[in-house]
N, CA, C and O of each residue as an XYZ file, in Angstrom:
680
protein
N       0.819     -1.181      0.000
C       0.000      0.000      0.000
C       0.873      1.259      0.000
O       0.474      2.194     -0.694
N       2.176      1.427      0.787
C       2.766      2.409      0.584
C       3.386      2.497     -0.865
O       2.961      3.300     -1.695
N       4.423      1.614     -1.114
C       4.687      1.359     -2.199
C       3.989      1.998     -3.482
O       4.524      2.675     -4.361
N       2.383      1.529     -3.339
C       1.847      1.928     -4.459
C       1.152      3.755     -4.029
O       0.896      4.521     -4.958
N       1.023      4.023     -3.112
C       0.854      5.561     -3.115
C       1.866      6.281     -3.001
O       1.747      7.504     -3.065
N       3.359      5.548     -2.762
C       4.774      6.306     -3.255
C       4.674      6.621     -4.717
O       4.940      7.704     -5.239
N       4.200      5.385     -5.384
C       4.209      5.208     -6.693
C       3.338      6.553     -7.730
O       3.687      7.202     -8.716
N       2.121      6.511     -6.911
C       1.344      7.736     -7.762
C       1.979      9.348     -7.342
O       2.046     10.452     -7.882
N       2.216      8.977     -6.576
C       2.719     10.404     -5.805
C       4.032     11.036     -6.648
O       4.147     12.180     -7.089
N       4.882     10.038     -6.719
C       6.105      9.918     -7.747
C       5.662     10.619     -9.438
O       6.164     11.603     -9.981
N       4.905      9.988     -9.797
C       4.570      9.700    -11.315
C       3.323     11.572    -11.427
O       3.123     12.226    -12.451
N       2.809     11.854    -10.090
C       2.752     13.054    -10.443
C       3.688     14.357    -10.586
O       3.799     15.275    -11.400
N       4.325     13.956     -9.338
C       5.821     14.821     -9.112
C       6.673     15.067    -10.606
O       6.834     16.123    -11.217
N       7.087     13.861    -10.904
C       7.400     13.698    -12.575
C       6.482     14.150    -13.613
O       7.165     14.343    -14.618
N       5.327     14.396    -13.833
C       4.924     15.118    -14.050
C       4.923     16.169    -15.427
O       4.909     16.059    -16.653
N       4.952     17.401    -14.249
C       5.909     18.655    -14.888
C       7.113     18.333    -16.173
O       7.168     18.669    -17.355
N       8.087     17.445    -15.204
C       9.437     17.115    -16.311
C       9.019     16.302    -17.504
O       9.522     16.290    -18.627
N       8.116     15.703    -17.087
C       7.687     14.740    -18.683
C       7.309     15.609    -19.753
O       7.724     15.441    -20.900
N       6.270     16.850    -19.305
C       5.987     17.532    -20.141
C       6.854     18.268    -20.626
O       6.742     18.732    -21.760
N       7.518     18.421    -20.117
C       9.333     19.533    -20.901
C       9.816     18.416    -21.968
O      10.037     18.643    -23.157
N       9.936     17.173    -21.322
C      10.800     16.365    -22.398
C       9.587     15.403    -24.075
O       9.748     14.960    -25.212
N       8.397     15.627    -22.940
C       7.719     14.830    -24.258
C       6.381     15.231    -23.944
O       5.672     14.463    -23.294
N       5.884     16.513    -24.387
C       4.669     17.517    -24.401
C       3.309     16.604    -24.979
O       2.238     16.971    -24.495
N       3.269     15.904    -25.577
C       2.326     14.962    -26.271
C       2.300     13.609    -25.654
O       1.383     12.889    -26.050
N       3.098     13.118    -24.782
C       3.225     11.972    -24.098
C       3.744     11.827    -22.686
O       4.478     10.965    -22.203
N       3.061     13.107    -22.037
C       3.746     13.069    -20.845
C       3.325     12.470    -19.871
O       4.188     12.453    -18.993
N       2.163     11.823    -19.506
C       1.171     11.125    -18.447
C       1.910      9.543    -18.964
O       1.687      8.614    -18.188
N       2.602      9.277    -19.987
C       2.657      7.780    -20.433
C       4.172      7.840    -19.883
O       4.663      6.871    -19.303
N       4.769      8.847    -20.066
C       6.179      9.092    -19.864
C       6.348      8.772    -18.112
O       6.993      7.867    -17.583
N       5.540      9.838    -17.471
C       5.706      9.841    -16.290
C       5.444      8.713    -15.570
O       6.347      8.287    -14.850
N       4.096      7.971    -15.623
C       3.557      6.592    -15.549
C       4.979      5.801    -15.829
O       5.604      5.682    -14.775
N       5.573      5.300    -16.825
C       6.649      4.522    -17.043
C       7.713      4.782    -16.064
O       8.454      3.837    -15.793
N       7.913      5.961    -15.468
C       9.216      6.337    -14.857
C       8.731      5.480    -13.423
O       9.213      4.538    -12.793
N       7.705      6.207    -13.300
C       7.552      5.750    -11.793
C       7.303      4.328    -11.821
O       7.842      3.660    -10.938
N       6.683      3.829    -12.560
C       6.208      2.330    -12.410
C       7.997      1.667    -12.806
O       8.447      0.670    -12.241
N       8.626      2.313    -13.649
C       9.912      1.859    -13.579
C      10.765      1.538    -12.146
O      11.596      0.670    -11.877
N      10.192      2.603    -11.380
C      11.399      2.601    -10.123
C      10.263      1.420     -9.312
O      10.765      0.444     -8.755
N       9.015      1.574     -9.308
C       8.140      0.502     -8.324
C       8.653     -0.385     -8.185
O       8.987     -1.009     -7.177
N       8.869     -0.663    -10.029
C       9.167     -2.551    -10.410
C      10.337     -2.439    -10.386
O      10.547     -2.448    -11.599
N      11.494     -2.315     -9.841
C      12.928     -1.814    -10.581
C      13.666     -3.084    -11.181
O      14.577     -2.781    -11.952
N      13.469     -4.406    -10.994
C      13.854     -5.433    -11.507
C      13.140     -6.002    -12.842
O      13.423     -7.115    -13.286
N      12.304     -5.246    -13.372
C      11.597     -5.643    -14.694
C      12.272     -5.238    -15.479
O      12.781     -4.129    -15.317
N      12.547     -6.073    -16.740
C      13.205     -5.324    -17.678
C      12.142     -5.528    -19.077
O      11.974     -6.688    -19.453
N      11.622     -4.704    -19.636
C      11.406     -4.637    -20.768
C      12.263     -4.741    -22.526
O      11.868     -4.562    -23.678
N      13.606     -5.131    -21.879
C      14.394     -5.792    -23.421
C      14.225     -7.199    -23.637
O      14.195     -8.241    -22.982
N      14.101     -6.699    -25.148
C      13.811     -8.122    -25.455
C      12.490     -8.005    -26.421
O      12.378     -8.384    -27.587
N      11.829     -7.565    -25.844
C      10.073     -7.491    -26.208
C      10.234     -7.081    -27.690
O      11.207     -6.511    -28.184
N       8.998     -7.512    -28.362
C       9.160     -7.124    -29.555
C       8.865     -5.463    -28.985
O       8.619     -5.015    -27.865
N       9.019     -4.831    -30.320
C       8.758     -2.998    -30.537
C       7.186     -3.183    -30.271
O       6.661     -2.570    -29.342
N       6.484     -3.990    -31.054
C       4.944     -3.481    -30.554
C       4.130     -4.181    -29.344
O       3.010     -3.871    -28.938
N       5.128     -5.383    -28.792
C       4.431     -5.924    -27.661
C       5.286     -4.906    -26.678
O       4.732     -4.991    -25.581
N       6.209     -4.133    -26.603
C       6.664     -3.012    -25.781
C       5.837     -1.918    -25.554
O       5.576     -1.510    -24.423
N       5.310     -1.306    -26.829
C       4.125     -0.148    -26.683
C       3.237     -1.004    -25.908
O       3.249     -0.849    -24.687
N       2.516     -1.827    -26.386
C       0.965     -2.236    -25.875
C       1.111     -2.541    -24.401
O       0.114     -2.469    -23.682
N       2.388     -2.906    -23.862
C       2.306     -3.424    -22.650
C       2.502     -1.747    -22.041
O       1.861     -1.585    -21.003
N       3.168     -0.661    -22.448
C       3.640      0.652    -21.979
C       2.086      1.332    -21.954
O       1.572      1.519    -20.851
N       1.495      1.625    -22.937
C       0.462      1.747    -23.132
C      -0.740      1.370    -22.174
O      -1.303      2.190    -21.449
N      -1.087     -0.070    -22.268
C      -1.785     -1.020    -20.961
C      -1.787     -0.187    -19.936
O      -2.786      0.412    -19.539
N      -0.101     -0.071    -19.218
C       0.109      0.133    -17.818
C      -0.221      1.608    -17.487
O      -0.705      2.020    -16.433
N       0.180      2.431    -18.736
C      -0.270      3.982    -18.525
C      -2.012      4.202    -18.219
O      -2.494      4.994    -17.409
N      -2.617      3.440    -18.945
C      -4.118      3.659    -18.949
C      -4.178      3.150    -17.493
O      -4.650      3.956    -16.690
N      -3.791      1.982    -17.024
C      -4.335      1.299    -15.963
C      -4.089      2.508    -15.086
O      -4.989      3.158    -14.553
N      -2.833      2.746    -14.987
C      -2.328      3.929    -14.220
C      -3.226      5.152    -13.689
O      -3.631      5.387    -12.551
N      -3.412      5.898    -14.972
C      -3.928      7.373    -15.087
C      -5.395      7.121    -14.664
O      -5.979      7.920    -13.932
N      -6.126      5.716    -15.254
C      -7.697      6.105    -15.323
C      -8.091      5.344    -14.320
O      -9.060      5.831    -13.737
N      -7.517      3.793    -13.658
C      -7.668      3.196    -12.522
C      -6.968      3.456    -11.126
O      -7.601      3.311    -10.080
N      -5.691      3.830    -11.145
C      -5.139      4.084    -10.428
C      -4.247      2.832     -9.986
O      -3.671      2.701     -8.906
N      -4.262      1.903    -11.109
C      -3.640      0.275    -10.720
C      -2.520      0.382    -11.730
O      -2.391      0.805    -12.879
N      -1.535     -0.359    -10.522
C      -0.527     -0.666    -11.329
C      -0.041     -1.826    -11.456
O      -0.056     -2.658    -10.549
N       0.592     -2.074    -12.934
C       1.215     -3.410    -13.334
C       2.650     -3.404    -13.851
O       3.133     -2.607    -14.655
N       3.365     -4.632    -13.132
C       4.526     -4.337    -13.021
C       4.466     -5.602    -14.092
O       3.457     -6.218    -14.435
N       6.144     -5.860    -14.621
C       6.393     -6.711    -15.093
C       7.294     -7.691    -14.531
O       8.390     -7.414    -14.042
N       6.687     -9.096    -14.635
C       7.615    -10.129    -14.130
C       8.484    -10.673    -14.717
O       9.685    -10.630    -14.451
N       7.794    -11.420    -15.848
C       9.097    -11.861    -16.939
C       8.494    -11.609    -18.776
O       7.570    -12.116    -19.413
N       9.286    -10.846    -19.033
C       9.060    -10.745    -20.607
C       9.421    -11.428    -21.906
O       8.665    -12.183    -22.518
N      10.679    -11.085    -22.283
C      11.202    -11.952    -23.348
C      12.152    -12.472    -22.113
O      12.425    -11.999    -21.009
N      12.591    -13.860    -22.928
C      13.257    -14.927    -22.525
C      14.164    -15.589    -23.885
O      13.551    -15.953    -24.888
N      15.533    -15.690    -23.807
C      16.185    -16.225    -24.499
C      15.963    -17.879    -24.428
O      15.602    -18.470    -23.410
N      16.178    -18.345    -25.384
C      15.801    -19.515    -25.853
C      16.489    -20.776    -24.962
O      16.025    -21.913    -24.887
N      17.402    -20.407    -24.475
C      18.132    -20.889    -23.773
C      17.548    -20.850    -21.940
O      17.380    -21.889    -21.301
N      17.373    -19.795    -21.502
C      16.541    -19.246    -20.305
C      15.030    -20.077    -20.643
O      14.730    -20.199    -19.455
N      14.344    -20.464    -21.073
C      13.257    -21.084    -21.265
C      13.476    -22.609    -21.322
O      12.733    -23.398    -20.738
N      14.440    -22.942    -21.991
C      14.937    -24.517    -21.945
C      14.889    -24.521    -20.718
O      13.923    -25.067    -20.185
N      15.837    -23.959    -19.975
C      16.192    -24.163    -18.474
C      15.134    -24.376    -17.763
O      14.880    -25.473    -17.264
N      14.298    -23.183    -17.629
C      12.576    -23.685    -17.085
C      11.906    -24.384    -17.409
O      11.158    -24.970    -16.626
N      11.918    -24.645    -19.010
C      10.949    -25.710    -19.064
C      11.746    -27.333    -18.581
O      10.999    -28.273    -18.311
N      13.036    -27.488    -18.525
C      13.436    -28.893    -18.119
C      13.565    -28.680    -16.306
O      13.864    -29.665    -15.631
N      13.331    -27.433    -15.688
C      13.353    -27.724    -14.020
C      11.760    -27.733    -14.166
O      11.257    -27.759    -13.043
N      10.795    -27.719    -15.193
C       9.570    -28.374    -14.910
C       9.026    -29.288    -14.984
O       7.954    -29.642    -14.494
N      10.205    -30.099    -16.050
C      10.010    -31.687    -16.281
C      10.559    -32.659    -15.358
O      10.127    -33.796    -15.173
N      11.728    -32.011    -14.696
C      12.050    -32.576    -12.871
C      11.082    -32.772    -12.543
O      10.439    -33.813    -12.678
N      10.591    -31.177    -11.721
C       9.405    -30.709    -11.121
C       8.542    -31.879    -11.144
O       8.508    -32.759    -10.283
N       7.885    -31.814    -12.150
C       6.973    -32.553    -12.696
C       6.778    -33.839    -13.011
O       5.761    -34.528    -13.086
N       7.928    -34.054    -13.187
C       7.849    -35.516    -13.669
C       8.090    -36.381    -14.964
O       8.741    -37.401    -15.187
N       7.150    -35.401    -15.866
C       6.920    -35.729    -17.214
C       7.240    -34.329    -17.996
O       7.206    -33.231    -17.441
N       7.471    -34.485    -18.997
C       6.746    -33.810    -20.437
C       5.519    -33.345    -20.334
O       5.270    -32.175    -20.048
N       4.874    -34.008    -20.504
C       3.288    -33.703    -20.827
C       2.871    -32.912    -19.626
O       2.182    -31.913    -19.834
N       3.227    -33.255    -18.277
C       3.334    -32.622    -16.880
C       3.634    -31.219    -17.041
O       2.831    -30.337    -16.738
N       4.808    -31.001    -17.523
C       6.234    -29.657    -17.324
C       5.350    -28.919    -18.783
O       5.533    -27.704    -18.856
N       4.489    -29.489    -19.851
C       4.424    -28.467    -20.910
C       2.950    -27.739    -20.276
O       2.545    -26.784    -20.938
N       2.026    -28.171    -18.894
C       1.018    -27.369    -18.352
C       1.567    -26.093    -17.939
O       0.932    -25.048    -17.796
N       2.818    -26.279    -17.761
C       3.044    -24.351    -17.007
C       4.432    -23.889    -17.851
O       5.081    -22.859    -17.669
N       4.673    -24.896    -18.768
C       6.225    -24.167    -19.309
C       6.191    -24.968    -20.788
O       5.994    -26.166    -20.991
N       6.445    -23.913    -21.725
C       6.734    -24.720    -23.204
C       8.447    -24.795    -23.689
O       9.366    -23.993    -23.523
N       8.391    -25.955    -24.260
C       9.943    -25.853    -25.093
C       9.986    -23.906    -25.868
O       9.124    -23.094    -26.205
N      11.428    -23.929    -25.838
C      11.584    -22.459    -26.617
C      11.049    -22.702    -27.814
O      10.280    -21.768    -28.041
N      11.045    -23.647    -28.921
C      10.007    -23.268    -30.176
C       8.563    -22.992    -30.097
O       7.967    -22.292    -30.915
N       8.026    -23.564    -29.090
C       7.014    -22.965    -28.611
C       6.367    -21.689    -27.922
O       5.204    -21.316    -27.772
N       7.582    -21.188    -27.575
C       7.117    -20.235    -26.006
C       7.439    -18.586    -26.877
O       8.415    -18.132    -27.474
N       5.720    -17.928    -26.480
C       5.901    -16.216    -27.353
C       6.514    -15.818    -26.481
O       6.677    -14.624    -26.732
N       7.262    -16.189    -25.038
C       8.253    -15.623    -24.250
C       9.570    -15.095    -25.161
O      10.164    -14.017    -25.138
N       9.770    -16.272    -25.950
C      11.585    -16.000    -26.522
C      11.106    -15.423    -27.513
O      11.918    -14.728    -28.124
N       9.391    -15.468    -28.169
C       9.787    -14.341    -29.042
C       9.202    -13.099    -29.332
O       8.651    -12.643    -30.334
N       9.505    -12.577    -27.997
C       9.634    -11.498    -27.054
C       7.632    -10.781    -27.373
O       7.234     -9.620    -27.271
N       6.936    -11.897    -27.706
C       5.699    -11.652    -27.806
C       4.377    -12.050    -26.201
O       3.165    -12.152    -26.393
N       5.069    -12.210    -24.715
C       4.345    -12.645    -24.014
C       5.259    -11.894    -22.913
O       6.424    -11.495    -22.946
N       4.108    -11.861    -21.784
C       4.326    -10.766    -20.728
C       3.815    -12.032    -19.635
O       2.964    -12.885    -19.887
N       4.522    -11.893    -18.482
C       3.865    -12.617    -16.846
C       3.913    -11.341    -16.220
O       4.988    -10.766    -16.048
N       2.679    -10.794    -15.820
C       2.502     -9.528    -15.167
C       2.064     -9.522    -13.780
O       1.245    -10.392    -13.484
N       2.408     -8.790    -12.952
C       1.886     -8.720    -11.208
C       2.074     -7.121    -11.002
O       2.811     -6.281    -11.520
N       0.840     -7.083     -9.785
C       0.484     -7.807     -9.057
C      -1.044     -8.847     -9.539
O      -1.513     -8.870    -10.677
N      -1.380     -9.328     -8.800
C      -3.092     -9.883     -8.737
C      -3.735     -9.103     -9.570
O      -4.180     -9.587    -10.611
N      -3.906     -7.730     -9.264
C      -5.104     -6.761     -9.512
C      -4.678     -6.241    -10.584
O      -5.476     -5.889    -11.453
N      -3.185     -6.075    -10.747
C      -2.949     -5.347    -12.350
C      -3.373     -6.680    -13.536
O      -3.972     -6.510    -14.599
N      -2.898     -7.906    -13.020
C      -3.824     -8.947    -13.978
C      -4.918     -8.698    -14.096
O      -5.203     -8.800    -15.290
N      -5.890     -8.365    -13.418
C      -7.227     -8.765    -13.331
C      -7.460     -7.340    -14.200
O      -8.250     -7.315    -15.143
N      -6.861     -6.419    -13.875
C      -7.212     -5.434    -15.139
C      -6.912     -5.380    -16.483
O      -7.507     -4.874    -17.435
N      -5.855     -6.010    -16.384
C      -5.360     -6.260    -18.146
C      -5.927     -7.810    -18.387
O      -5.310     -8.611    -19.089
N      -6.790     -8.032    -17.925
C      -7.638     -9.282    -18.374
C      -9.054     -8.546    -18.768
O      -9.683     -9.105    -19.666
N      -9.590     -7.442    -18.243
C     -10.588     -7.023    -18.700
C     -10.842     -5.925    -19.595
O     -11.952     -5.596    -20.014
N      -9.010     -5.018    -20.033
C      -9.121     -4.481    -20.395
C      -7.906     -3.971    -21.680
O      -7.883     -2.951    -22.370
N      -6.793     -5.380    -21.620
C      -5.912     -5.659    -21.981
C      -6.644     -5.677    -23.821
O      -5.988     -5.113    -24.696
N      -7.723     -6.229    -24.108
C      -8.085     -6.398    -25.636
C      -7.724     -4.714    -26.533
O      -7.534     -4.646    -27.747
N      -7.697     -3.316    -25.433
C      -8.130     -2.483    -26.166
C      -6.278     -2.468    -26.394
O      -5.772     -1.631    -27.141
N      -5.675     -3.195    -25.867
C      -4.034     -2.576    -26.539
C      -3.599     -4.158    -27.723
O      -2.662     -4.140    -28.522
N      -4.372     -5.138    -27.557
C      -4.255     -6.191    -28.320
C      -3.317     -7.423    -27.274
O      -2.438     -8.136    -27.756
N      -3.767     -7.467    -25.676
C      -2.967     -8.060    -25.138
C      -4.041     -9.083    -24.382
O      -4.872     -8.377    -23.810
N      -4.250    -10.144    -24.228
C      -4.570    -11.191    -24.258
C      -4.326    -12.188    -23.029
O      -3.116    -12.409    -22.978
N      -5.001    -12.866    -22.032
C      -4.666    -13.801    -21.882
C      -5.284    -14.860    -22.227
O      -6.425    -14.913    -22.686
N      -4.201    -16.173    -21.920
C      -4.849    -17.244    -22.977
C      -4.919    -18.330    -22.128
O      -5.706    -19.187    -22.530
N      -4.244    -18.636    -20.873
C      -4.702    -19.709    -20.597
C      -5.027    -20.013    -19.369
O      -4.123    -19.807    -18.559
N      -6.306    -20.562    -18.816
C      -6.947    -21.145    -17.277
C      -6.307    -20.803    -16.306
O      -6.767    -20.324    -15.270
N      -4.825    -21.093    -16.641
C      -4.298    -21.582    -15.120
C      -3.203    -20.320    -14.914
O      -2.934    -19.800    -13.831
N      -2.789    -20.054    -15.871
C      -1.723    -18.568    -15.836
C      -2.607    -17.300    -16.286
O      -2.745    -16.697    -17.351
N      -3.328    -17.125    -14.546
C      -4.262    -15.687    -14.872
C      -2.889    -14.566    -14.931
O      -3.148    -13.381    -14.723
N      -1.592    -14.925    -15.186
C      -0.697    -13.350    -14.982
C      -0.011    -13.577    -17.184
O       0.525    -12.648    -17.788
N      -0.168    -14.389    -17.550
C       0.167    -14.747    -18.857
C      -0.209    -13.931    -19.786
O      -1.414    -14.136    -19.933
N       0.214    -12.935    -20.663
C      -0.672    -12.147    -21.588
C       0.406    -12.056    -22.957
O       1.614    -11.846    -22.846
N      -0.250    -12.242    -24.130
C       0.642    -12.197    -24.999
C      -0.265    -11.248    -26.060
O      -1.470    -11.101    -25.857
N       0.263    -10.757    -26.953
C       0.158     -9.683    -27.820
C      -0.378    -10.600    -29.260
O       0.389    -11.428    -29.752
N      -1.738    -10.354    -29.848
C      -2.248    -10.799    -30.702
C      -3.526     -9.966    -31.373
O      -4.356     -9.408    -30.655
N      -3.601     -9.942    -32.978
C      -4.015     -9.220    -33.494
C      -5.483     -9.365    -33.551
O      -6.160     -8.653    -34.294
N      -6.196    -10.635    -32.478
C      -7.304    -11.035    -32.404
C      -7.146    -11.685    -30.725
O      -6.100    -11.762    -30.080
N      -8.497    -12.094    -30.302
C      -8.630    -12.610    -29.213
C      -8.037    -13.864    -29.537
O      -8.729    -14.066    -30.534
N      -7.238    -14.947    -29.473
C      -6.586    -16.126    -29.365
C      -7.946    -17.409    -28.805
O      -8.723    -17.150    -27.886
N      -7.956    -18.017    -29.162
C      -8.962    -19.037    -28.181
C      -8.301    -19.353    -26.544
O      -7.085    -19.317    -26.351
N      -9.170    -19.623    -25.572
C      -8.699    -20.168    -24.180
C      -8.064    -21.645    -24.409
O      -8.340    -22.558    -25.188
N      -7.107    -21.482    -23.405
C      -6.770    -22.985    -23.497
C      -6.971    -23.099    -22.126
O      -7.317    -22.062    -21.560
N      -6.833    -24.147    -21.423
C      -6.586    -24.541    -20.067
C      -5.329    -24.654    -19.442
O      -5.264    -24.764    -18.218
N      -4.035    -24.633    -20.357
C      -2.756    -24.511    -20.018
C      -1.937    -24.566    -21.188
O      -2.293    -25.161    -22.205
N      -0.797    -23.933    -21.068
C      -0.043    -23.972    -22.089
C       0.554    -25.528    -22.631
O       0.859    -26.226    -21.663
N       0.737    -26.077    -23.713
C       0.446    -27.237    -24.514
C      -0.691    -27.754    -24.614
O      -1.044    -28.705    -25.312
N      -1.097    -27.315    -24.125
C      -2.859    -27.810    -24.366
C      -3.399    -27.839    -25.840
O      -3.387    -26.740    -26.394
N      -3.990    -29.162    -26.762
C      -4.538    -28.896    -27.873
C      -5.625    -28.091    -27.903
O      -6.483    -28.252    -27.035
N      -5.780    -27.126    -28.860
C      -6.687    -26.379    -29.360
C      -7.851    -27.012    -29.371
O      -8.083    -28.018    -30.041
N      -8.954    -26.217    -28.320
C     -10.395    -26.452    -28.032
C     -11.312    -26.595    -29.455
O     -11.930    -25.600    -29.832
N     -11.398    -28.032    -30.343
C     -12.616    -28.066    -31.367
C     -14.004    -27.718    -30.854
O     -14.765    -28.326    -30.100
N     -14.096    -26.658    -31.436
C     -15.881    -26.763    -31.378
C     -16.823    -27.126    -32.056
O     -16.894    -26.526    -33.128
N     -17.641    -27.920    -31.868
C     -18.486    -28.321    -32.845
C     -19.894    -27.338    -33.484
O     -20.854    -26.957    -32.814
N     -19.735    -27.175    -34.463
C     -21.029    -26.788    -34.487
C     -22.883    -27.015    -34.388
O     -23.631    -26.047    -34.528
């Protein structure tokens, strides 16, 4: 709770200076700074260029018009950094089929290509789940309510990542 009313308090203070440096984008500017220092271990490299706006974007609106903020947990992931997780989930786990419910091989995963976001806290999910469509950000599956990846349409639900695609019948 402090944290996050340091946070708004900050991002007004900044403010003023955003508007000197970027007169047309200064509430998105300022929003980023401060939510920068909140989260200070998020890094946004990596990300593609337009899953970077939409997620910058996202967090400014959540920011300015809710007053919620969303930090970032893990963004892009090198191909290598994802192997690693996905085989301490096949330990974990047991199996394959086990380890691909919460973690995909890197040819699989829009993590490495820098198209998927794990976002916190709780409540900044729960807002970019209801409001994430207007930047094109998505979540997709049951069990990872913090999972959001960048798509030019709503994606179908899955129940977990490897999960085959839900047939519907008509």
């Amino acid at each position: 709770m402090v944290f996050e009313l340091a946070t708004k308090v900050l991002a007004r203070v900044l403010l003023p200076v955003a508007k000197v440096r970027e007169p047309r984008a200064a509430r998105h500017r300022a929003a980023q700074w401060a939510l920068g220092l909140r989260f200070p271990r998020e890094s946004l490299a990596g990300l593609r260029p337009e899953t970077r706006r939409a997620f910058e974007g996202a967090r400014a609106e959540a920011f300015w018009r809710d007053g919620q903020l969303i930090g970032l947990t893990s963004g892009h992931r090198d191909a290598a950094e994802q192997y690693r997780l996905y085989q301490e989930s096949v330990q974990r786990r047991g199996s394959h089929q086990e380890a691909r419910k919460w973690v995909l091989p890197p040819s699989e995963s829009e993590h490495v290509r820098g198209m998927a976001l794990d976002v916190r806290p709780t409540e900044g999910a729960r807002w970019l789940e209801r409001y994430g469509h207007r930047w094109n950000l998505f979540s997709r599956y049951d069990n990872e309510p913090w999972h959001f990846e960048l798509a030019a349409s709503r994606p179908e639900r899955q129940p977990h990542p490897g999960a085959a695609p839900v047939r519907r019948s008509c």
